[in-house]
C-alpha positions as CSV (number, residue, x, y, z in Angstrom):
1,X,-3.5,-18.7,-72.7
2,X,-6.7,-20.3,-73.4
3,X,-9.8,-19.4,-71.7
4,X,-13.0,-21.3,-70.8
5,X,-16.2,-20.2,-71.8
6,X,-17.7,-19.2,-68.8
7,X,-14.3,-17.2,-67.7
8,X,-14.8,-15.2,-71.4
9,X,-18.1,-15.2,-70.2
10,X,-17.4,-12.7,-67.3
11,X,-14.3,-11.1,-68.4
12,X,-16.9,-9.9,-71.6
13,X,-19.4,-8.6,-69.0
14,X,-16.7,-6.6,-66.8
15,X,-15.5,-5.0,-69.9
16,X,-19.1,-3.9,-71.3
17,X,-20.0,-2.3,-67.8
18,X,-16.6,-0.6,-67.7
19,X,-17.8,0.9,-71.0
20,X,-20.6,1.7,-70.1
21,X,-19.8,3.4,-67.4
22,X,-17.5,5.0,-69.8
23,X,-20.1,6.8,-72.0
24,X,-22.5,7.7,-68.8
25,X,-19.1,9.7,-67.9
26,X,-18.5,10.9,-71.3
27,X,-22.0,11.8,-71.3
28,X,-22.0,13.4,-67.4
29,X,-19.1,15.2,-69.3
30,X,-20.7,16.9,-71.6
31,X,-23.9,18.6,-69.4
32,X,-23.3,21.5,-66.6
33,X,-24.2,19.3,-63.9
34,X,-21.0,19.2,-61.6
35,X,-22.5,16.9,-58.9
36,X,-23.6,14.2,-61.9
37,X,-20.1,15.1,-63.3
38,X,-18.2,13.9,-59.5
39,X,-20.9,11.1,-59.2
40,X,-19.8,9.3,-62.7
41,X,-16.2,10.0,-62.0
42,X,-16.2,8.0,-58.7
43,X,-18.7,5.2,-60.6
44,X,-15.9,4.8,-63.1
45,X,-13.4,4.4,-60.9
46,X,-15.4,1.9,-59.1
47,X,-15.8,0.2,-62.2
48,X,-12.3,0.2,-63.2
49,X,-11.8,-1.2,-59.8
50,X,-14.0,-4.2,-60.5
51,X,-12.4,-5.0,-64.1
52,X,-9.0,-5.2,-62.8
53,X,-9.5,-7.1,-59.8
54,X,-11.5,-9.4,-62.0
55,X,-8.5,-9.5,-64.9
56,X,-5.7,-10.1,-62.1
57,X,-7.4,-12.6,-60.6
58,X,-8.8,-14.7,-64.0
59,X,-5.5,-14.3,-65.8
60,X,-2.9,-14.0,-62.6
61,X,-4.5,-15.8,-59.6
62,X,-4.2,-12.7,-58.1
63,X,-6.2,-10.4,-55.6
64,X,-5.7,-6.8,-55.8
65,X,-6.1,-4.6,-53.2
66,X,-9.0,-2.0,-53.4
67,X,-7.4,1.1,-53.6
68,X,-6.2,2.7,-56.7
69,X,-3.1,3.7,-55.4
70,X,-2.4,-0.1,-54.0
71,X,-3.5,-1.5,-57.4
72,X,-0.8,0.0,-58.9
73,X,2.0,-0.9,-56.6
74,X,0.6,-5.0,-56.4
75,X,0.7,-5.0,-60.6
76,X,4.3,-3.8,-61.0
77,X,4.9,-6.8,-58.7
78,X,3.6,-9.3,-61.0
79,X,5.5,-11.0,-63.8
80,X,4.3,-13.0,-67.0
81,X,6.3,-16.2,-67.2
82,X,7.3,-17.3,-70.5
């Protein structure tokens, strides 16, 4: 499936802050400060969050709920017509 520029546009920029959020954890990782440690996990999540709401509802026409546990349930739900 095709997609327009400015839809590649922002699926691009949802995927570079996901990675970045990625390396501040990966970073928060490596140092002995739990609190910064808990802080990045929950901005990654968040961040993950974002991407796949954005994803389902570029690619799927979907919205997906907020919660993590609810994300999961609504994407077994969906199907990819041939």
């Amino acid at each position: 499936m095709p997609l327009d520029s400015q839809t590649s546009a922002e699926i691009l920029t949802s995927i570079t802050s996901a990675a970045q959020s990625l390396s501040e954890l990966d970073a928060a990782l490596h140092s002995a400060d739990l609190a910064n440690l808990q802080g990045k996990v929950a901005s990654v999540m968040a961040t993950e969050i974002v991407l796949l709401r954005h994803l389902a509802t570029k690619l799927f026409d979907t919205d997906l709920p907020h919660d993590p546990v609810e994300i999961s349930e609504a994407l077994s739900q969906l199907s990819v017509e041939s």
